[in-house]
PyMOL Python script that loads the backbone (N, CA, C, O; Angstrom):
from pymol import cmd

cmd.read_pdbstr("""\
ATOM      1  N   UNK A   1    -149.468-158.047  33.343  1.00  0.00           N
ATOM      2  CA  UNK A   1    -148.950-156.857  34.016  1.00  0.00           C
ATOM      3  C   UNK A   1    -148.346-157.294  35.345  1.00  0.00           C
ATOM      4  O   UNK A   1    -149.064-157.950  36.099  1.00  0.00           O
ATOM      5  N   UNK A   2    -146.917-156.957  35.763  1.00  0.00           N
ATOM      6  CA  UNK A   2    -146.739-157.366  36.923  1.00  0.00           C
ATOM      7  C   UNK A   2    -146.971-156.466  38.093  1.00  0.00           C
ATOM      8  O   UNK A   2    -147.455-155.348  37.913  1.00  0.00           O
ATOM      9  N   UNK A   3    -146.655-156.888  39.262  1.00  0.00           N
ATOM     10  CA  UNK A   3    -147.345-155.996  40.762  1.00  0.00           C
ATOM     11  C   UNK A   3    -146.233-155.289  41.032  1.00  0.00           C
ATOM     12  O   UNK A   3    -145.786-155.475  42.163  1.00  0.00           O
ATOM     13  N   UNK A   4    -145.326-154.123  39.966  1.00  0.00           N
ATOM     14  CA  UNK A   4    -144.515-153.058  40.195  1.00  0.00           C
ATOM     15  C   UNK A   4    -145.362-151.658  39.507  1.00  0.00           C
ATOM     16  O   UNK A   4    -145.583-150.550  39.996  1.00  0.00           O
ATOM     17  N   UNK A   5    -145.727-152.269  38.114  1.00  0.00           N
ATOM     18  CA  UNK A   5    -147.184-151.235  37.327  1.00  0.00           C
ATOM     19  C   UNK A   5    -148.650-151.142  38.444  1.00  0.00           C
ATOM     20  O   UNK A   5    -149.333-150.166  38.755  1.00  0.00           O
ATOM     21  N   UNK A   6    -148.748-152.523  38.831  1.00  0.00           N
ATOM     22  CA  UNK A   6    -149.457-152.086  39.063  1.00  0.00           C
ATOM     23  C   UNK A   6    -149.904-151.483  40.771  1.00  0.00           C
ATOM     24  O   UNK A   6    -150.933-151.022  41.264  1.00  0.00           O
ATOM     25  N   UNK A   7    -148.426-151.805  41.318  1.00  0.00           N
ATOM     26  CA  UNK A   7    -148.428-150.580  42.402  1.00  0.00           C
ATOM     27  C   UNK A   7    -148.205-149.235  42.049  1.00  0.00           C
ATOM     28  O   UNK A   7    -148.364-148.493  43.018  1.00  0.00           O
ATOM     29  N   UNK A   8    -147.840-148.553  40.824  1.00  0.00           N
ATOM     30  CA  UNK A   8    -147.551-147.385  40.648  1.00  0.00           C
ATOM     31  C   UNK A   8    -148.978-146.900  39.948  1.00  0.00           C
ATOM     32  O   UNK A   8    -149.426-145.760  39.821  1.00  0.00           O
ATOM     33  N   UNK A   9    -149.541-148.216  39.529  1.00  0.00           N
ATOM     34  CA  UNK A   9    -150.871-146.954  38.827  1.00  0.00           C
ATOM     35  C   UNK A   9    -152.233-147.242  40.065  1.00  0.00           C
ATOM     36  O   UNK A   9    -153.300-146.655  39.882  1.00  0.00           O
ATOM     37  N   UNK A  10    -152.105-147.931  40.965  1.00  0.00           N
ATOM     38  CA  UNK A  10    -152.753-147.938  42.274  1.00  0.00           C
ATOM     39  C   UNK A  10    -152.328-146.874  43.067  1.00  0.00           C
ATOM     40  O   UNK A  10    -153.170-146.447  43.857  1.00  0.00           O
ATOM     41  N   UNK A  11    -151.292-146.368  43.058  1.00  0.00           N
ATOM     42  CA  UNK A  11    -151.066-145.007  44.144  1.00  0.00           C
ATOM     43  C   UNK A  11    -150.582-144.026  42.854  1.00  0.00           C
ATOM     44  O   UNK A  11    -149.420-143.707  43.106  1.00  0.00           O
ATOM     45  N   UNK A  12    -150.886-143.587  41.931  1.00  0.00           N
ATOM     46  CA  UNK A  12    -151.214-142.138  40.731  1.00  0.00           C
ATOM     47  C   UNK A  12    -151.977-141.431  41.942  1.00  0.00           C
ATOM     48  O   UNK A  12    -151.611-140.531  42.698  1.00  0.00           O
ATOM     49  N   UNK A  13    -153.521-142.371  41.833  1.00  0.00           N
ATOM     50  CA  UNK A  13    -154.486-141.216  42.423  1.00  0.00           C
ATOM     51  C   UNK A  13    -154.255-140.789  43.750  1.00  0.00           C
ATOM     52  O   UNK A  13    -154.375-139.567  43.829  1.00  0.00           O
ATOM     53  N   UNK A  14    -154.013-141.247  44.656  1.00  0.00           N
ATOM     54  CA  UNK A  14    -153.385-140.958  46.560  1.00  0.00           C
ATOM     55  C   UNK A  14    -152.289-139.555  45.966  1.00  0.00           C
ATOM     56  O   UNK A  14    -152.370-138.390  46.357  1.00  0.00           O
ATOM     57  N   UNK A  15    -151.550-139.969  45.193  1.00  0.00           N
ATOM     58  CA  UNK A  15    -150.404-139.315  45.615  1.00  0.00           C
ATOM     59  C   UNK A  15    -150.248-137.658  44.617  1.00  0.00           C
ATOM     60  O   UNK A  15    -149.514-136.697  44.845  1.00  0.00           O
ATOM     61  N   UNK A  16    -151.132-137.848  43.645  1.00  0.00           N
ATOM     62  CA  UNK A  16    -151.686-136.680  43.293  1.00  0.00           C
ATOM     63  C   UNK A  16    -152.672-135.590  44.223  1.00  0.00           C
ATOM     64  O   UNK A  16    -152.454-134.394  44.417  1.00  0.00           O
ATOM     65  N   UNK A  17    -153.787-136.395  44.710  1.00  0.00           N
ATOM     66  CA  UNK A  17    -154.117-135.755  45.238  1.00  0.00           C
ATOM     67  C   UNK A  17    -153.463-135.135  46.712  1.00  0.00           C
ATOM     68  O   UNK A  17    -153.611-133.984  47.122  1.00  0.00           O
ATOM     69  N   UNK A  18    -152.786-136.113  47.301  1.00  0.00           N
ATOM     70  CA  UNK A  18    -151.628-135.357  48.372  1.00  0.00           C
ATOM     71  C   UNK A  18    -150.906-134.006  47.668  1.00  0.00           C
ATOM     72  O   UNK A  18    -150.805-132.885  48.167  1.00  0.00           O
ATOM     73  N   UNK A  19    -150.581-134.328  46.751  1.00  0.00           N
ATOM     74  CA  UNK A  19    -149.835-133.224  46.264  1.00  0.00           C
ATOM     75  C   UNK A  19    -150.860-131.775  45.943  1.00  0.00           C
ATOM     76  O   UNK A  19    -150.612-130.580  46.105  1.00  0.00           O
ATOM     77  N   UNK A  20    -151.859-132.352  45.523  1.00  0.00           N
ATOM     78  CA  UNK A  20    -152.767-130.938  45.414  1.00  0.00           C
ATOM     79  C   UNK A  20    -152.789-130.692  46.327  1.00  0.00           C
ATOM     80  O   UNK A  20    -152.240-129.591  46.312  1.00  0.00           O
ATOM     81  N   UNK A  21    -153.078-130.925  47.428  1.00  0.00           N
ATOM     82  CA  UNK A  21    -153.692-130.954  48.768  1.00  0.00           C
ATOM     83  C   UNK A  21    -152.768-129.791  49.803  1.00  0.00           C
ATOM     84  O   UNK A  21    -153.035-128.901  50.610  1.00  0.00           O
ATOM     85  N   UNK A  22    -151.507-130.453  49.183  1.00  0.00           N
ATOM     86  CA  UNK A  22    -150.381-129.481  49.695  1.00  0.00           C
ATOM     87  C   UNK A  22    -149.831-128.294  49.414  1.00  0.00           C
ATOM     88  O   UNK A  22    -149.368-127.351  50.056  1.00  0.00           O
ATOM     89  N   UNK A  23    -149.969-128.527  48.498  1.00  0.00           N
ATOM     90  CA  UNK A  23    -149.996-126.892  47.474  1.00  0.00           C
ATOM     91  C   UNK A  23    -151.545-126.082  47.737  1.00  0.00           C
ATOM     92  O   UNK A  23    -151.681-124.859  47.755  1.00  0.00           O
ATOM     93  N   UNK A  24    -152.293-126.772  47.870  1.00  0.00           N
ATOM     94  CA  UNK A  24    -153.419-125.894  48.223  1.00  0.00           C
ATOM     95  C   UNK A  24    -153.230-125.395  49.584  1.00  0.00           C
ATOM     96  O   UNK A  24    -153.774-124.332  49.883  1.00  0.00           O
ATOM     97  N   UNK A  25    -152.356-126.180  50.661  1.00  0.00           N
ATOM     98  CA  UNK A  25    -152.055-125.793  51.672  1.00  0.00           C
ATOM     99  C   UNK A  25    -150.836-124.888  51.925  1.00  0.00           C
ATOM    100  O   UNK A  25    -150.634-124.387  53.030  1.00  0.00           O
ATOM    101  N   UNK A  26    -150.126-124.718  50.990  1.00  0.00           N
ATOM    102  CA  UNK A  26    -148.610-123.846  50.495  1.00  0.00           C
ATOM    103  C   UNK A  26    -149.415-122.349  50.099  1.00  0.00           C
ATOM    104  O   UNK A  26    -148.867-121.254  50.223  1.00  0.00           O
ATOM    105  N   UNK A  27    -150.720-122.533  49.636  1.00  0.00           N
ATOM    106  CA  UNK A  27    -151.239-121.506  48.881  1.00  0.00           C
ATOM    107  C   UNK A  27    -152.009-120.354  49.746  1.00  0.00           C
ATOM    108  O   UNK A  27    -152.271-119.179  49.491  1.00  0.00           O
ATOM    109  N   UNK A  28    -152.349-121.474  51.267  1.00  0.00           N
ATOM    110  CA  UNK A  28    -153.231-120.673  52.209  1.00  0.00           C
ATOM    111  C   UNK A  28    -152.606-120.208  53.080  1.00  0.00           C
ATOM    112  O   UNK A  28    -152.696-119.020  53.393  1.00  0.00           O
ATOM    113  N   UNK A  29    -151.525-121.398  53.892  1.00  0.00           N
ATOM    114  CA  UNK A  29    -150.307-120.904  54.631  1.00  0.00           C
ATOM    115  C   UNK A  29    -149.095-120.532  54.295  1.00  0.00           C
ATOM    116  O   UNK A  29    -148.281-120.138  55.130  1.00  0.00           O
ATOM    117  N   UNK A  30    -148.855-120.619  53.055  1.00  0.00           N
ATOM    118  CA  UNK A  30    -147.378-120.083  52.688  1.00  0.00           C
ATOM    119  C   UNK A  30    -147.386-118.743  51.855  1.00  0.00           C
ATOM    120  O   UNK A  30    -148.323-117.996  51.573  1.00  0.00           O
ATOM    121  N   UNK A  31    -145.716-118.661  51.478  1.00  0.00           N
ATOM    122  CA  UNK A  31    -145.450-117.445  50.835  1.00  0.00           C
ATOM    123  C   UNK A  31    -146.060-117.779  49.144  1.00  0.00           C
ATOM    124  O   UNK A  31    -145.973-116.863  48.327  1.00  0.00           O
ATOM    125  N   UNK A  32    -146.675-119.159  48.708  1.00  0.00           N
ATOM    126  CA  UNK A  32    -146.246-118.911  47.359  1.00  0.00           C
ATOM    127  C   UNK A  32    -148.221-118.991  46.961  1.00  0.00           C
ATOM    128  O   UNK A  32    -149.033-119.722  47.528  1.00  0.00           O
ATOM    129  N   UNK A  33    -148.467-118.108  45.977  1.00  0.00           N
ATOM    130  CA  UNK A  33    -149.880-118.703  45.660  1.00  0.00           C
ATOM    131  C   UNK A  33    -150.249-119.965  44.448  1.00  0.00           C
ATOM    132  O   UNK A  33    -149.717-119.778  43.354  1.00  0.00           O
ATOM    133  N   UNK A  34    -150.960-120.989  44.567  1.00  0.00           N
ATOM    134  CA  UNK A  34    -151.594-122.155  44.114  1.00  0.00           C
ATOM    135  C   UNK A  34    -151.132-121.628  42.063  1.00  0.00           C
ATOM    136  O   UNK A  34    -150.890-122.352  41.098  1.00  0.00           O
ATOM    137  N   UNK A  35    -151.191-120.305  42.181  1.00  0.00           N
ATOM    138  CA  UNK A  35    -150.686-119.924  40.220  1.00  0.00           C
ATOM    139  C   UNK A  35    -149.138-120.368  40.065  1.00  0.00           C
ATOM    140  O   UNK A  35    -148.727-121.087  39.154  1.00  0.00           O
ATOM    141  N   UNK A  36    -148.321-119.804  41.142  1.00  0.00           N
ATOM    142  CA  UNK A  36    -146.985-120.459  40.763  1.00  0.00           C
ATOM    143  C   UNK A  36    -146.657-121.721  41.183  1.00  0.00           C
ATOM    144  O   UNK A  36    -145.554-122.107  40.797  1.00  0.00           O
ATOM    145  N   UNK A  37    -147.457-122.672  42.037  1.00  0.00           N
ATOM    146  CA  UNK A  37    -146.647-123.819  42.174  1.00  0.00           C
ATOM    147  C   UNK A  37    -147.670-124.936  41.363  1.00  0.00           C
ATOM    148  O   UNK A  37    -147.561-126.148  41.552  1.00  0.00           O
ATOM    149  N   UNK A  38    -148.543-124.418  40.558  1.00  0.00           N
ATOM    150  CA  UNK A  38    -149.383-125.523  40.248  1.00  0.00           C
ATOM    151  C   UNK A  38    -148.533-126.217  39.091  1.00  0.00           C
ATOM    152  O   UNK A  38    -149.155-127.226  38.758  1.00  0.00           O
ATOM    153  N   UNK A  39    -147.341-126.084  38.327  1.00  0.00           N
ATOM    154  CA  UNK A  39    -146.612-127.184  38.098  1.00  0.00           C
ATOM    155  C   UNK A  39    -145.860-128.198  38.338  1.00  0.00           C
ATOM    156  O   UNK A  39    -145.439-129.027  37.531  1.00  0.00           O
ATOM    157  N   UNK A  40    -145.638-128.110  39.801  1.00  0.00           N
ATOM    158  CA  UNK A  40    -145.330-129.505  40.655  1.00  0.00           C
ATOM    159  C   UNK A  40    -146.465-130.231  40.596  1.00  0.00           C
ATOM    160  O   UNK A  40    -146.529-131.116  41.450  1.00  0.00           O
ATOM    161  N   UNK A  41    -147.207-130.156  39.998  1.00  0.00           N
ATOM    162  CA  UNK A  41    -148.598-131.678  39.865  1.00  0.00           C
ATOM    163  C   UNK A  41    -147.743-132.211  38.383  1.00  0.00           C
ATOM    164  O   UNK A  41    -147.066-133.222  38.197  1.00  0.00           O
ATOM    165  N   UNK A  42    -148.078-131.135  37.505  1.00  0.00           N
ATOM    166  CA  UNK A  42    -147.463-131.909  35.982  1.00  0.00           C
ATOM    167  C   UNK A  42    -145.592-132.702  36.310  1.00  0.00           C
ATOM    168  O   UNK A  42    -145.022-133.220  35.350  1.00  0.00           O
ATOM    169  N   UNK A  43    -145.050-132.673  37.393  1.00  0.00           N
ATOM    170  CA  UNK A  43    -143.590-132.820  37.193  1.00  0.00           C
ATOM    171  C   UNK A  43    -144.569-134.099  38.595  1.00  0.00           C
ATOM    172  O   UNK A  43    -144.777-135.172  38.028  1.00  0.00           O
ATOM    173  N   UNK A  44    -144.896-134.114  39.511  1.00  0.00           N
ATOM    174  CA  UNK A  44    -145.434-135.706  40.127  1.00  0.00           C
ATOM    175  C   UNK A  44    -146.184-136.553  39.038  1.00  0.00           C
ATOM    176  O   UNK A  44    -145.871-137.710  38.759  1.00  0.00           O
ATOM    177  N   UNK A  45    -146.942-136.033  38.605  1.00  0.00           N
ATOM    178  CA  UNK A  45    -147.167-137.234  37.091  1.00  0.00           C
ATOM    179  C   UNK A  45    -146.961-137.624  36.267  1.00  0.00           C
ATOM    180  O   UNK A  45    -147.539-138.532  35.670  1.00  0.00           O
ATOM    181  N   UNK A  46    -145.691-136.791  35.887  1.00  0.00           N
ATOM    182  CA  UNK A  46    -145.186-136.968  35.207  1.00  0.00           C
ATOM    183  C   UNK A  46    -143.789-138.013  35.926  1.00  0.00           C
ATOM    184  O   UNK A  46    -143.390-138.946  35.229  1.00  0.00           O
ATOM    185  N   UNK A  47    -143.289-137.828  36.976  1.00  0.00           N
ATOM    186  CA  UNK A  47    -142.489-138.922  37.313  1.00  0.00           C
ATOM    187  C   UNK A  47    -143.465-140.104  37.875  1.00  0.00           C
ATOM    188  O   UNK A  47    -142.611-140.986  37.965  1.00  0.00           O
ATOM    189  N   UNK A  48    -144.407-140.586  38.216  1.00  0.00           N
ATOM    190  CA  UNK A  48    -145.151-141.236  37.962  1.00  0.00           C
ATOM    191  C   UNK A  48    -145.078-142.256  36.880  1.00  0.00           C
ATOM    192  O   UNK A  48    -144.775-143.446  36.785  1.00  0.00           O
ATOM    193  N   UNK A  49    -145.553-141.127  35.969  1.00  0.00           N
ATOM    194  CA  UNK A  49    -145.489-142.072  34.586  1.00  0.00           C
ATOM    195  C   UNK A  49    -144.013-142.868  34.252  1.00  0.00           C
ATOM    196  O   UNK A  49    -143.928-144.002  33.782  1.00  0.00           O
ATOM    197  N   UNK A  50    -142.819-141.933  34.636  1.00  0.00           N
ATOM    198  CA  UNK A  50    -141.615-142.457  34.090  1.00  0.00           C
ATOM    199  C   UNK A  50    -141.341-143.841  35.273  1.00  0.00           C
ATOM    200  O   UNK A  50    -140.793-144.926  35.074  1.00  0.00           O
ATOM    201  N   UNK A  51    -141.936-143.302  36.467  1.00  0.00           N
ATOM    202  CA  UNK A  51    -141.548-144.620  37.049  1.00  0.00           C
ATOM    203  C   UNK A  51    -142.086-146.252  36.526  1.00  0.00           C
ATOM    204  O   UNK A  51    -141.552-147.361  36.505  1.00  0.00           O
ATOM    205  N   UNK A  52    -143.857-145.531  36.011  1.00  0.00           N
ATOM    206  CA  UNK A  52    -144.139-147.161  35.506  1.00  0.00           C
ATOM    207  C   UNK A  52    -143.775-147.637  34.226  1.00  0.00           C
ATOM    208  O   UNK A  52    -143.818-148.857  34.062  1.00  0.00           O
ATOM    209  N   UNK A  53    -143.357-146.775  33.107  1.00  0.00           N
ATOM    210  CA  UNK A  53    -142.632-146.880  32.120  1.00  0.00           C
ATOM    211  C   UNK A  53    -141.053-147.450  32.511  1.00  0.00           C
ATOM    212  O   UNK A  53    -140.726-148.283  31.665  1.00  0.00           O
ATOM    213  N   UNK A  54    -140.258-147.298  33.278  1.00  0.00           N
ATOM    214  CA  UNK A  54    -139.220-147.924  33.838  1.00  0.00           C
ATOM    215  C   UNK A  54    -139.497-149.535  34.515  1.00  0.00           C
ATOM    216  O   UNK A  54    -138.955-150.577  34.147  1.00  0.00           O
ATOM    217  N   UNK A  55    -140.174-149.417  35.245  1.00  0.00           N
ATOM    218  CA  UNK A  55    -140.663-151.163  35.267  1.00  0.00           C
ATOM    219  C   UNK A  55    -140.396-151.477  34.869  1.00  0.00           C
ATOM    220  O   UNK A  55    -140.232-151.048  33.727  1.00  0.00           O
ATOM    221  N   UNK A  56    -139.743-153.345  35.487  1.00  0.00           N
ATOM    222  CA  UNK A  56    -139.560-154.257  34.682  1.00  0.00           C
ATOM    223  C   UNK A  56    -140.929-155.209  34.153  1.00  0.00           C
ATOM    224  O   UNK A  56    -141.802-155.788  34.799  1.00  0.00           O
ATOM    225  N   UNK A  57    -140.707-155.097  32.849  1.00  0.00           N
ATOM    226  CA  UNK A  57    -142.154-155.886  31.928  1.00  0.00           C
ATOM    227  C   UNK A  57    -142.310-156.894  32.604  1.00  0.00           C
ATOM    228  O   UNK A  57    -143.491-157.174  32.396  1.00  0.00           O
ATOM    229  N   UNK A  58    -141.762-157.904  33.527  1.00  0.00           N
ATOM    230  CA  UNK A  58    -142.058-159.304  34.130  1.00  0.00           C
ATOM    231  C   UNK A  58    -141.413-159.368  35.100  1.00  0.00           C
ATOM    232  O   UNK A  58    -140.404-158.664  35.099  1.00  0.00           O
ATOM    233  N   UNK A  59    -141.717-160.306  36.472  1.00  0.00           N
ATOM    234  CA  UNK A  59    -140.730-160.827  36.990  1.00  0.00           C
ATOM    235  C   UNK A  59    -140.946-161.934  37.314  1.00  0.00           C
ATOM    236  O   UNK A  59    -142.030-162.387  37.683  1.00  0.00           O
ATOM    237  N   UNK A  60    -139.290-162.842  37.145  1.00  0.00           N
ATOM    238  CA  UNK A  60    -138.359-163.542  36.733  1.00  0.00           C
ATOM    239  C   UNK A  60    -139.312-164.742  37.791  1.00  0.00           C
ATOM    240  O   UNK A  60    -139.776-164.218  38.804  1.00  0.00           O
ATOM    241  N   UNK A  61    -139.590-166.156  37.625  1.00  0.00           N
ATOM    242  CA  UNK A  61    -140.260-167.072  38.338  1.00  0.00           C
ATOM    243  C   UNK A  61    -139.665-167.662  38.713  1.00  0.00           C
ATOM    244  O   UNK A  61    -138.544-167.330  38.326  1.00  0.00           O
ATOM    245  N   UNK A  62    -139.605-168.629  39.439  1.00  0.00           N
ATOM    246  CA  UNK A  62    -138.906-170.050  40.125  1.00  0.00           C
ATOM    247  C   UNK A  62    -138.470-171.171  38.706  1.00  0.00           C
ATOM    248  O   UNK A  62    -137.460-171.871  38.630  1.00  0.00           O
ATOM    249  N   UNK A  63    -139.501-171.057  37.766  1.00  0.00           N
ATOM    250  CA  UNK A  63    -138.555-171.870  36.659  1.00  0.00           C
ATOM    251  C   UNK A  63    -138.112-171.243  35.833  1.00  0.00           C
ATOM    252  O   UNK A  63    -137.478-171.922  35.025  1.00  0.00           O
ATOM    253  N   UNK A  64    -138.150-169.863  35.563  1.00  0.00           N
ATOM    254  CA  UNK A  64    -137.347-169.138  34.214  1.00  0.00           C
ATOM    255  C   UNK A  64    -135.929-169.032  34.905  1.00  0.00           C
ATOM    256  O   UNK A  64    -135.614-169.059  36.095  1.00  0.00           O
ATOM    257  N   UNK A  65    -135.152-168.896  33.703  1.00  0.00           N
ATOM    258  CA  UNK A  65    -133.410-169.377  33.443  1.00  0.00           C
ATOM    259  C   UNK A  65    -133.176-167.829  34.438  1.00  0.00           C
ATOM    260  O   UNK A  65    -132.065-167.673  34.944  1.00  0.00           O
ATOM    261  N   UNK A  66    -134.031-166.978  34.617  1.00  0.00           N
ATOM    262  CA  UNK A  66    -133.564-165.847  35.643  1.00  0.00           C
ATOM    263  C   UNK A  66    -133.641-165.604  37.354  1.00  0.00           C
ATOM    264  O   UNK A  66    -133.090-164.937  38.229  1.00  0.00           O
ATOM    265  N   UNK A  67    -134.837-166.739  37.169  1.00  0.00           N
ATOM    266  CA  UNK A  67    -135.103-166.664  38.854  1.00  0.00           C
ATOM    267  C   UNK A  67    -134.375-168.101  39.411  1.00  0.00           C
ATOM    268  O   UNK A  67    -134.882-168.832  40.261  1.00  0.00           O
ATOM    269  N   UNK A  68    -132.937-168.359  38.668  1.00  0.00           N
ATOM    270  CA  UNK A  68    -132.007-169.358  39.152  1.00  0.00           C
ATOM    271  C   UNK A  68    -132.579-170.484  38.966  1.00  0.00           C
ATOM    272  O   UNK A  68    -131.942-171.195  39.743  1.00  0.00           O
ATOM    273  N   UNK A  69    -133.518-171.300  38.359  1.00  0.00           N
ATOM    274  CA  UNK A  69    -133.359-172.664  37.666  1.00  0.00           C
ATOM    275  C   UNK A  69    -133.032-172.663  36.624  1.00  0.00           C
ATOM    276  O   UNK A  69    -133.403-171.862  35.765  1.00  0.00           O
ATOM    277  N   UNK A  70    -132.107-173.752  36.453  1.00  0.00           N
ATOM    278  CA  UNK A  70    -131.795-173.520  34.634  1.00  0.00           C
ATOM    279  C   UNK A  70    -133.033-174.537  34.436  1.00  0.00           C
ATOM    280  O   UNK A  70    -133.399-174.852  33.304  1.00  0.00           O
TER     281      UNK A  70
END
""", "prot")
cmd.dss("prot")
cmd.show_as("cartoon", "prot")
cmd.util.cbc("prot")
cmd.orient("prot")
């Protein structure tokens, strides 16, 4: 697994819970209540997921033909 997955599945949990956190705070101080915005959690984990699914599967070393040694 390289260290692009696994910075994105090391900050899932931080950045979910920020997001609850905020909407729970949208819900106490704002106009909207915690019933209509509680699908901005499913659309942050869901880009989440697409971000570590986008990752590149490896990266490229000092001797592979990509990290410029032939």
């Amino acid at each position: 697994m390289n260290s692009v997955k696994m910075l994105v599945r090391a900050i899932r949990g931080p950045i979910l819970l920020i997001a609850l956190g905020s909407l729970f705070a949208v819900d106490y101080f704002g106009p909207y209540p915690f019933s209509r915005t509680w699908p901005i959690l499913l659309i942050v984990a869901g880009a989440l997921w697409l971000l570590e699914r986008i990752a590149p599967e490896s990266e490229p070393g000092p001797g592979s033909p990509a990290g410029g040694a032939a």
